[in-house]
C-alpha positions as CSV (number, residue, x, y, z in Angstrom):
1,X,21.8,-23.3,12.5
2,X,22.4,-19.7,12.1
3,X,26.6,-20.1,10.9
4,X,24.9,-23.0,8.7
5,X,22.0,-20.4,7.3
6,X,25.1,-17.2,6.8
7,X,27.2,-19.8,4.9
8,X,24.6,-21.4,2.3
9,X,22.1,-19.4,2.7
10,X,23.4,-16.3,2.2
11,X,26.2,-17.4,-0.1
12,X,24.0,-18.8,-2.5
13,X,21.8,-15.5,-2.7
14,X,25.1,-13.6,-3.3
15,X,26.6,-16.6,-5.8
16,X,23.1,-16.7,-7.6
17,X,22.0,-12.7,-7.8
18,X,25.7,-11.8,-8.5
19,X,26.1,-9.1,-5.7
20,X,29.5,-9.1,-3.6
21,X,29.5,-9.1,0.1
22,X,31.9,-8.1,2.5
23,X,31.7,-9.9,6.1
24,X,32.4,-7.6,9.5
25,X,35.4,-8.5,9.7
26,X,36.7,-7.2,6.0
27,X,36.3,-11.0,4.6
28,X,34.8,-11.3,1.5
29,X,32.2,-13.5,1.6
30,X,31.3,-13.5,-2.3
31,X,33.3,-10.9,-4.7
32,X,30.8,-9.3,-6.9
33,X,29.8,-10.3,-10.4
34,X,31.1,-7.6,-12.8
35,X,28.9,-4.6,-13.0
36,X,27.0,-5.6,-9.6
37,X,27.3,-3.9,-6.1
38,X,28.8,-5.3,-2.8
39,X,27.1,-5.0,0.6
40,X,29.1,-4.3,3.3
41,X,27.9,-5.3,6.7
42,X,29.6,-3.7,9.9
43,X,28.0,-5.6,12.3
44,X,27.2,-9.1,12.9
45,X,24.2,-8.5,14.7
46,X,22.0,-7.9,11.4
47,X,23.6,-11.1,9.9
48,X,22.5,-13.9,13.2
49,X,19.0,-11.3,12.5
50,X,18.5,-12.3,8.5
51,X,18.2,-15.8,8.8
52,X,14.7,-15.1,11.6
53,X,13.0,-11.9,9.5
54,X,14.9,-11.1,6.0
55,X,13.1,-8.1,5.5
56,X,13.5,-6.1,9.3
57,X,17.3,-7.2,9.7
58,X,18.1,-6.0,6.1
59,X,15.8,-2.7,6.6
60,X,17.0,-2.0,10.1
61,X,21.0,-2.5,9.3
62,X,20.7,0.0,6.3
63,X,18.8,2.8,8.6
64,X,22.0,1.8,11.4
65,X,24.4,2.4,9.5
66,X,25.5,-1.8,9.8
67,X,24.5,-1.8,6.0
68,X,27.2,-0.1,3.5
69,X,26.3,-0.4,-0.3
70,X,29.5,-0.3,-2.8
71,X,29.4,-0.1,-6.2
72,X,25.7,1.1,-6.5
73,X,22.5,1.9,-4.4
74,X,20.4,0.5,-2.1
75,X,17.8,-0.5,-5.1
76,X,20.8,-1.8,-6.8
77,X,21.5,-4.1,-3.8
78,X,18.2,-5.0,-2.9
79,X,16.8,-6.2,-6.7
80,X,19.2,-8.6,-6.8
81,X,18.2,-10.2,-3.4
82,X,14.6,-10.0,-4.5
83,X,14.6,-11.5,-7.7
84,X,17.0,-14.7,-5.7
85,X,14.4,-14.7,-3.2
86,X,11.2,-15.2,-5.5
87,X,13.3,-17.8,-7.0
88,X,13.9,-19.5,-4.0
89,X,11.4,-18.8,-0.5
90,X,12.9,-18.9,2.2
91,X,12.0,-22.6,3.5
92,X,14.2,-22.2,6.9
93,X,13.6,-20.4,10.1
94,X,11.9,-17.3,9.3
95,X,9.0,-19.2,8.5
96,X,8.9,-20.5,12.0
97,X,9.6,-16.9,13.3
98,X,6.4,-15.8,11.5
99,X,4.1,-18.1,13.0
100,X,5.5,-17.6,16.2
101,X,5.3,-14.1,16.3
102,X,1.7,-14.3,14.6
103,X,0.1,-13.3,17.8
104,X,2.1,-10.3,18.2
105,X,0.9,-9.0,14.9
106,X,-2.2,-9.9,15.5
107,X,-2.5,-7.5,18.3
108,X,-1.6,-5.2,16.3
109,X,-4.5,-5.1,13.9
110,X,-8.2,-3.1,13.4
111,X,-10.2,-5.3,15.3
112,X,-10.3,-2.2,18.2
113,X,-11.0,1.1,17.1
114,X,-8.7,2.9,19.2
115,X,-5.7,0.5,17.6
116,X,-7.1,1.2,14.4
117,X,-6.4,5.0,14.9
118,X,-3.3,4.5,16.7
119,X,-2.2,2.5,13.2
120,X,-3.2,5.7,10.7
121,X,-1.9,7.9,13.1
122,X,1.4,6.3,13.0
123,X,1.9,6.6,9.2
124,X,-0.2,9.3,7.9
125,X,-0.1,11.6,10.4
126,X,3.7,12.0,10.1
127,X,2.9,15.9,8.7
128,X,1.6,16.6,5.5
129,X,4.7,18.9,4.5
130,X,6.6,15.4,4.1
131,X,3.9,13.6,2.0
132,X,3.8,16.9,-0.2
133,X,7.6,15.9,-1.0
134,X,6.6,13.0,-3.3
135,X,3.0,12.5,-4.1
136,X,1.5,14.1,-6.7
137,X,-0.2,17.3,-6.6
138,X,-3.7,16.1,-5.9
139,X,-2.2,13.9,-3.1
140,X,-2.3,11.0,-4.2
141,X,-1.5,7.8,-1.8
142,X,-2.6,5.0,-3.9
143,X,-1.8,3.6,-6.9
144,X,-1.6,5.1,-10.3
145,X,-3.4,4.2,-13.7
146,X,-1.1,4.7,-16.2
147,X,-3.4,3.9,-18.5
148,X,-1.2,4.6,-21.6
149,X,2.6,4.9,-22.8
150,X,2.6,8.5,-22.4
151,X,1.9,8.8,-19.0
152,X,5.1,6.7,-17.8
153,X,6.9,10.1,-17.0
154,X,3.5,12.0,-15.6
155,X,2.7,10.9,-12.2
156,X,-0.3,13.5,-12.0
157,X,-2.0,12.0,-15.2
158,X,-1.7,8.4,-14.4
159,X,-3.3,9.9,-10.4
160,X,-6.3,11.4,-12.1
161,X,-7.1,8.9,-14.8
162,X,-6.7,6.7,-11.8
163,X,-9.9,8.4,-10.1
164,X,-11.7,9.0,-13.6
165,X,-11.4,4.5,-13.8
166,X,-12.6,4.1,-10.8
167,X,-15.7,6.6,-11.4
168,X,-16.6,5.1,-14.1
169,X,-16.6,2.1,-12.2
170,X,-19.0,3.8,-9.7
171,X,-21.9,4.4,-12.6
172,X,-23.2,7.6,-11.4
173,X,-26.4,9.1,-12.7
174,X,-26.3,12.1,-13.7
175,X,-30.2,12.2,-14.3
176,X,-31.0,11.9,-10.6
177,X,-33.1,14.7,-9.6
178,X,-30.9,14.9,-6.5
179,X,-27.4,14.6,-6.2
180,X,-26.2,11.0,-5.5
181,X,-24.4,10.7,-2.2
182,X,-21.3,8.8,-2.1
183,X,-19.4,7.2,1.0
184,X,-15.7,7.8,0.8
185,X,-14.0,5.2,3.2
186,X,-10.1,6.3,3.7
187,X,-10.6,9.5,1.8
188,X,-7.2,10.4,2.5
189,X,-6.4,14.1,1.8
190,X,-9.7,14.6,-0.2
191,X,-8.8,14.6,-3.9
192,X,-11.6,12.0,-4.6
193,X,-14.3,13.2,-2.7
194,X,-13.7,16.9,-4.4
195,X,-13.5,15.3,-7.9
196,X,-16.6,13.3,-7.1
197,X,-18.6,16.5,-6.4
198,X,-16.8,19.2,-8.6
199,X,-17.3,17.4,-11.7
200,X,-19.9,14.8,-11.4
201,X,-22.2,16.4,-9.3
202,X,-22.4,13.8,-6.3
203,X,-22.9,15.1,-2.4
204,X,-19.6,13.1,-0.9
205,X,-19.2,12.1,2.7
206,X,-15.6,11.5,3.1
207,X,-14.1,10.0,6.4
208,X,-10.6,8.8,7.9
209,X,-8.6,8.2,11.2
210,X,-5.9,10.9,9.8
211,X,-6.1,14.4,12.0
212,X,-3.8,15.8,9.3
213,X,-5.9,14.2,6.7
214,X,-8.8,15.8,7.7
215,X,-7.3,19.4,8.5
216,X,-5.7,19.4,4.6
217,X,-9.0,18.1,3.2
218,X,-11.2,20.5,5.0
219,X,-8.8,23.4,4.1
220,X,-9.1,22.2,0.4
221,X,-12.5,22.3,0.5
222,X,-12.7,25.8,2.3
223,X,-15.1,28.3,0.3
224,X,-15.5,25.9,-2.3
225,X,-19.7,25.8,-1.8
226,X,-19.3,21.9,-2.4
227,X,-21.4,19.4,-1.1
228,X,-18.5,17.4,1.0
229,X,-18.1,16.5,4.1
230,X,-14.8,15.5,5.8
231,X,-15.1,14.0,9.2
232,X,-12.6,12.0,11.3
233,X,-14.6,8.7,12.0
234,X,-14.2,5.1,12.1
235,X,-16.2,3.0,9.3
236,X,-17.5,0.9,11.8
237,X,-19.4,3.7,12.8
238,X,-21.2,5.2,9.9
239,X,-25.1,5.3,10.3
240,X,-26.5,6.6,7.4
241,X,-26.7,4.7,3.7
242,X,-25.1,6.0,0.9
243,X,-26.3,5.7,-3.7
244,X,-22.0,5.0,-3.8
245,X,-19.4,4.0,-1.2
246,X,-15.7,4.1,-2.8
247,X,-12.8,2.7,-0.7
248,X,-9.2,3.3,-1.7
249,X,-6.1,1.8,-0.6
250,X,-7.7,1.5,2.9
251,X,-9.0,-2.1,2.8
252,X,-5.6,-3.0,3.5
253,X,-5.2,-1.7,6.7
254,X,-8.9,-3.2,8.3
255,X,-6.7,-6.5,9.4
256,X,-7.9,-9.9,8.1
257,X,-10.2,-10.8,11.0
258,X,-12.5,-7.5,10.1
259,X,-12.6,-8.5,6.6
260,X,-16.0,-10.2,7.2
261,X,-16.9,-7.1,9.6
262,X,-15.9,-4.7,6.6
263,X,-17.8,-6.3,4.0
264,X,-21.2,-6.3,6.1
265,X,-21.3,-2.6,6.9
266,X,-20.7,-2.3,3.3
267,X,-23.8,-3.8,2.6
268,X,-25.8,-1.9,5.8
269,X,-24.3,1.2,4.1
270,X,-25.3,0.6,0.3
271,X,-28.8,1.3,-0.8
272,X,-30.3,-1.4,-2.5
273,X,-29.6,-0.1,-5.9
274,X,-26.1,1.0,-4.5
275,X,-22.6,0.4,-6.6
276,X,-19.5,0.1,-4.2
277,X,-15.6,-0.1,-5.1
278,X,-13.0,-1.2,-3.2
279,X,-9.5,-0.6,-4.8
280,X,-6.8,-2.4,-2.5
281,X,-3.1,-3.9,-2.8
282,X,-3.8,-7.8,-2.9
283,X,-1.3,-11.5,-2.8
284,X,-2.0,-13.9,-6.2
285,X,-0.3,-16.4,-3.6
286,X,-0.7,-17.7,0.1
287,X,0.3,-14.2,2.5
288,X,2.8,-15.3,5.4
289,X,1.0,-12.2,7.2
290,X,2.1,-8.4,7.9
291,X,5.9,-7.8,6.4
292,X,7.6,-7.6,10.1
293,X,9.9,-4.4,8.7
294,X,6.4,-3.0,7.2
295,X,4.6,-3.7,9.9
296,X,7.3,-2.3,12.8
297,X,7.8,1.1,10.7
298,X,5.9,1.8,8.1
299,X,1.8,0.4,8.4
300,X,1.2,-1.5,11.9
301,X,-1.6,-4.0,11.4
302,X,-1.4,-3.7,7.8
303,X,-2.5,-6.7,6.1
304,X,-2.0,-7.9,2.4
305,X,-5.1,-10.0,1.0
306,X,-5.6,-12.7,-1.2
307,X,-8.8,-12.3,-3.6
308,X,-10.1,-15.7,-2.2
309,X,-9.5,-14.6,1.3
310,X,-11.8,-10.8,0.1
311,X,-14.3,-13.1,-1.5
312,X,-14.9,-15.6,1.5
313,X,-15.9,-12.3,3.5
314,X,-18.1,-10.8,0.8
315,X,-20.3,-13.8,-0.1
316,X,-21.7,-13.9,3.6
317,X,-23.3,-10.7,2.7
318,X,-25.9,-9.6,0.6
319,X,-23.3,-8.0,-2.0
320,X,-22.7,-9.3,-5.7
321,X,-19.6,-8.9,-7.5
322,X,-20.4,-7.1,-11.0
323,X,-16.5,-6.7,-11.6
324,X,-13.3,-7.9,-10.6
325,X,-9.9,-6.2,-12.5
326,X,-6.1,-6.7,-11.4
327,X,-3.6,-4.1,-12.1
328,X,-0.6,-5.4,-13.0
329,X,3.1,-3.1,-12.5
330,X,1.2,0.0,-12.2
331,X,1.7,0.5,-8.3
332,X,6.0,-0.4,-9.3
333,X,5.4,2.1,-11.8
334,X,3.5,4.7,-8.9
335,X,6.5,3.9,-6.2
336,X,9.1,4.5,-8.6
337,X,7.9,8.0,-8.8
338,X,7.1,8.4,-4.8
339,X,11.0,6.8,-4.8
340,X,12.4,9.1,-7.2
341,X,10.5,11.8,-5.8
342,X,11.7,11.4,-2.4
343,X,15.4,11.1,-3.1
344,X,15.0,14.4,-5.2
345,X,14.1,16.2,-2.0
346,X,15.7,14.4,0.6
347,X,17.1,16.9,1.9
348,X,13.8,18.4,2.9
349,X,13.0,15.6,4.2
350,X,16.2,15.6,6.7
351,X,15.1,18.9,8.0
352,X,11.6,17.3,9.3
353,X,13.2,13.9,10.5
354,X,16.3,12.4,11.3
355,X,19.1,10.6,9.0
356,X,17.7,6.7,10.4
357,X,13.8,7.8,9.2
358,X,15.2,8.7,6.2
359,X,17.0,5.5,5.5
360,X,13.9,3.5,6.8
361,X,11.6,5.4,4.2
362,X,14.3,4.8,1.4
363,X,14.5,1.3,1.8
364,X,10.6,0.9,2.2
365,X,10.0,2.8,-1.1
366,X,13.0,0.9,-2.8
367,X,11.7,-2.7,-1.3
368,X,7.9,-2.0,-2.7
369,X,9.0,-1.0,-5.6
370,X,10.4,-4.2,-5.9
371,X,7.7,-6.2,-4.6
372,X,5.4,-5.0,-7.0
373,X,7.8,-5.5,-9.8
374,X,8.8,-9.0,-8.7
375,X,6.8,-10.8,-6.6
376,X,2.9,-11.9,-6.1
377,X,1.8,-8.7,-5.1
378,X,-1.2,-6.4,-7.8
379,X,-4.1,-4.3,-7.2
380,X,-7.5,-5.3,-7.0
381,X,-10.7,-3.3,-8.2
382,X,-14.1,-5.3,-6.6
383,X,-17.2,-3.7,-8.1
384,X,-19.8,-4.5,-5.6
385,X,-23.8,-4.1,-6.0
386,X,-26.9,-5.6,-4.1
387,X,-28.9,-5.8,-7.0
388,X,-28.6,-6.9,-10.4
389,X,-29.4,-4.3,-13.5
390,X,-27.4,-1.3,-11.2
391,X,-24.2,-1.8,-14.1
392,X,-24.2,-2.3,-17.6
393,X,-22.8,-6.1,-18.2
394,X,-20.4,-5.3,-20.6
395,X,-17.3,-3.3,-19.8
396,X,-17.3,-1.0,-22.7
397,X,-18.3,1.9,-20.7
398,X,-14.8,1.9,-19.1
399,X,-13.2,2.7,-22.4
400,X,-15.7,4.4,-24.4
């Protein structure tokens, strides 16, 4: 099965994308197509690997060393192989290796607190000096808005009209005799939460799992007088209710079997004239589950939703949906940038981590970029109330 899967399999991939590829022992398998690159693998180990989990094997023979690009880089190689394989799922024996190993990844997810901070900790607690390599200036982990042509080359634009959309989306009133308090869920290294109270006026509770999240945040906010609060705490354990709760790009690590759990304590939290947003990465198509190479290196328990899977939770609560908006390209747009960014200073990034992190980090940035360019995966924006009248029911106040 597995000489019958490196033959066809992988010979049509190479026939069909064009790329060349050149067998352990120095046999070409396929010569390249003019123009395209050859990968060279020095092992056979990643090959028997590809045909159980595409994605790990390919990811974990670059960052070895068993995966040699000719003719091009590693984004040169792996478009190519992505377009072939939106074209044509895999219908062989990875599938059965991701049911299998379902209960592996399963174990893995937020349903326990402490493995929900083990996760963050894994990936954003790898220092703040290496995140400050690529991300904008505000810091920035999410994705962009670039909400017009001239903000393809400015990363810190499309960042802050990002936050300025979803603010709007939040309907603050400014005519409140007391500030309106907001929940921030995931607030990262605090750019929202200080935007939120700087300039509209709101008193911002922002938590996460991140120790280094928090100790940049709080050191942002230091002497600043404004009404935030950073604090390292698990939603699940939030008391108080909030005018606003705003969650970005953290939805996606709660795990799908605390997507009902989430959405109720969204509606404990939310006063009954509330407005919550959830911003998070979404599937247009049926999810196999956690990426295994994502989920091994990058975000363990990380878990990529369908909107019908998000709306099955929400409609057991109490919560309406006012809005629902899918961003389309802007997070290949956003990675491109974090990509870009991150081979520009490479080198800096060598002196924190080793070669093999580096190549792991390359070839997730490259192979998201991708994804978002190429397959089912977009952004979505849920505008949530609890009661109706709390947003205006047209959308003109976005773009006015």
């Amino acid at each position: 099965m597995i000489a019958y899967w490196i033959k066809k399999r992988l010979r049509d991939a190479a026939e069909t994308s064009g790329l060349g590829v050149l067998l352990p022992n120095k046999q070409p398998l396929i010569t390249p197509a003019k123009g395209q690159a050859t990968i060279e693998f020095t092992s056979w180990k990643p090959l028997r690997a590809i045909a159980f989990k595409p994605s790990l094997a390919l990811g974990e023979a670059y960052a070895n060393g068993q995966m040699i690009i000719h003719d091009g880089d590693l984004y040169d190689a792996l478009k190519p192989l992505m377009l072939y394989a939106t074209a044509k799922p895999d219908i062989g024996m990875s599938q059965w290796t991701a049911l299998l190993s379902k209960p592996i990844m399963l174990m893995k997810d937020g349903r326990w607190k402490t493995q929900s901070a083990h996760n963050i900790h894994v990936h954003y607690d790898l220092g703040n000096a290496f995140y400050r390599l690529f991300l904008d200036q505000d810091m920035q982990y999410s994705c962009a808005y670039f909400s017009n042509p001239d903000m393809a080359s400015d990363l810190t634009a499309a960042q802050q009209a990002k936050k300025a959309h979803i603010i709007k989306k939040l309907c603050l009133n400014p005519h409140k005799d007391s500030p309106q308090t907001v929940l921030d869920i995931g607030c990262g290294w605090g750019g929202m939460a200080e935007t939120l109270a700087k300039d509209h006026g709101a008193k911002v509770t922002g938590i996460t799992l991140s120790h280094q999240q928090v100790a940049l945040a709080k050191q942002r906010l230091a002497g600043s007088d404004l009404p935030v609060e950073i604090a390292l705490q698990d939603y699940r354990d939030v008391t108080e209710t909030y005018d606003r709760i705003v969650s970005v790009g953290m939805f996606e690590h709660v795990g799908r079997r605390q997507f009902p759990t989430y959405f109720q304590i969204v509606d404990r939290l939310l006063n009954n004239d509330g407005v919550a947003l959830i911003h998070t990465i979404g599937n247009t198509k049926t999810s196999r589950g956690q990426n295994p190479f994502i989920s091994k290196y990058i975000f363990p328990g990380g878990y990529i939703p369908k909107l019908s899977e998000i709306m099955a939770a929400v409609e057991h609560t109490n919560l309406k949906v006012t809005d629902i908006e899918v961003w389309h390209d802007h997070y290949a747009k956003t990675l491109r940038h974090w990509r870009q960014g991150f081979m520009a200073r490479r080198d800096e990034a060598l002196t924190m981590f080793d070669e093999r992190f580096c190549r792991l980090w390359e070839f997730y940035l490259v192979g998201c970029e991708l994804a978002f360019s190429h397959s089912n995966l977009v952004v979505y924006q849920l505008q949530l109330t609890r009661s109706k009248g709390v947003v205006p029911i047209t959308r003109d106040y976005l773009y006015s």
